[in-house]
N, C-alpha and C positions, 0 to 999 in steps of 0.2 A: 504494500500500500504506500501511497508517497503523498508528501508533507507538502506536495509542489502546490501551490495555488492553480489552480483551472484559470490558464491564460487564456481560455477561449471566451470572447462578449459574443453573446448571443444581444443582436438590436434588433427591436423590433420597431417598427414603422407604425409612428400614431396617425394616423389623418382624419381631421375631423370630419363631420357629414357634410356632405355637399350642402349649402346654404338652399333654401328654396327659391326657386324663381319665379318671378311674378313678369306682369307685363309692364311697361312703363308707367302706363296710365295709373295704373295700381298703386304703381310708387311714389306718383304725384299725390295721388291722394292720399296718402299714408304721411306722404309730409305735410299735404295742408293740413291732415287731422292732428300731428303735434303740435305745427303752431294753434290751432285751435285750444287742443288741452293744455298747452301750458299761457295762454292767454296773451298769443304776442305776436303783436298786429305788424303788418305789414305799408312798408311805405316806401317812399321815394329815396330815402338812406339806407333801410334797412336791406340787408340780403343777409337769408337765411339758408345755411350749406347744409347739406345732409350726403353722408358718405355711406353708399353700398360697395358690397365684395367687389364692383367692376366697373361702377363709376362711380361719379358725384356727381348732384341734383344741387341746384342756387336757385332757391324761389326769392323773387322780388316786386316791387310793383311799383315801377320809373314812372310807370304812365298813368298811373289810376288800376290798369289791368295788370292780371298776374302773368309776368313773365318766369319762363321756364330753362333754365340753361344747364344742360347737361356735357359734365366732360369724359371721355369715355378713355381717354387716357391712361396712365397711371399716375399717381397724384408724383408731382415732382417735390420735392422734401428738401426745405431750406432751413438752417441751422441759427434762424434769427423772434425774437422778438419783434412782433410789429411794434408794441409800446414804448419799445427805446428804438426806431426807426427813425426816431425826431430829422437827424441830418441826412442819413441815408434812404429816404424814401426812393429818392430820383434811382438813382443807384440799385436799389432792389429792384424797381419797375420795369428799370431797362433789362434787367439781367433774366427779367421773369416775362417780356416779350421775344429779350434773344432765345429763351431757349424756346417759345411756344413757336420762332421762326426757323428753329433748326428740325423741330418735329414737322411742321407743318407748312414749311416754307413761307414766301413772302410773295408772293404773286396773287394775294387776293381773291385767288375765283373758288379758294375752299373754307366752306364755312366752318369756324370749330370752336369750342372751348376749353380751354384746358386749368385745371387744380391745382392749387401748388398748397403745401401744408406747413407750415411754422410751428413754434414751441409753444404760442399762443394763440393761433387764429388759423386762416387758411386766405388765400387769395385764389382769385378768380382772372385771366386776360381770355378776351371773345375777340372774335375780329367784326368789326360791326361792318353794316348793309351798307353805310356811306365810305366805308374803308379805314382806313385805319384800325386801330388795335385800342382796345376797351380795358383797364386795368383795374382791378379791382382788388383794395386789402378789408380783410373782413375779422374783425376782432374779437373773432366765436369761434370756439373751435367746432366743428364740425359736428353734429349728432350722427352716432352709428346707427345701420339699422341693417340687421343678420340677415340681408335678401341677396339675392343675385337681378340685377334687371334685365329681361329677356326685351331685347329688339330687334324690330321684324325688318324682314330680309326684302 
């Protein structure tokens, strides 16, 4: 009999369950129903992030109506504080259209939006109808919600 330790690891592979999928629409509504229960109203400053397994959902309301902005990307993960961005706002902005121009180029004719997530908040850049690049810092972090969003093909 021997004294030797069993250098063999047996690893076993945890993975969790596939998240459930719902349809978009689904997911819209599952975010307007949290702002609803936690009683917080939307407006012309506000945007509200919500982060599933395979994209991020930004409800807003610029116009009076409820805008919908989905980034299907992966959220790009920046190592900053929005609330001490005091000097460096410019600086981040641009850093956070360069990269939504190296994903998605600069020629305009493709619509998109893309997620970027902080140690405090999360930002948002769209490339808007009239052109140009839309930036947005959002000083909430994100609410999770355990779905996968299914869209159609």
């Amino acid at each position: 009999m021997s004294l030797e330790p069993d250098l063999y690891v047996h690893e076993m592979a945890v993975t969790a369950p596939p998240a459930e999928k719902i349809a978009l629409q689904k997911a819209v509504q599952l975010c307007v129903q949290y702002l609803l229960d936690v009683q917080m109203a939307l407006d012309a400053e506000v945007i509200a992030p919500f982060c599933f397994h395979n994209c991020m959902i930004f409800l807003s309301r610029p116009t009076g109506q409820l805008q919908v902005d989905i980034a299907v990307s992966e959220a790009v993960v920046l190592d900053y504080d929005i609330k001490s961005l005091h000097l460096n706002t410019r600086y981040v902005m641009n850093e956070m259209i360069a990269q939504a121009v190296r994903l998605y180029g600069s020629d305009g004719h493709q619509a998109f939006a893309m997620a970027f997530l902080f140690r405090d908040g999360c930002g948002l850049v769209k490339l808007e109808q009239a052109g140009g690049y839309a930036v947005n810092l959002i000083e909430r972090v994100p609410v999770s919600l355990d779905y996968q969003v299914g869209f159609a093909v």
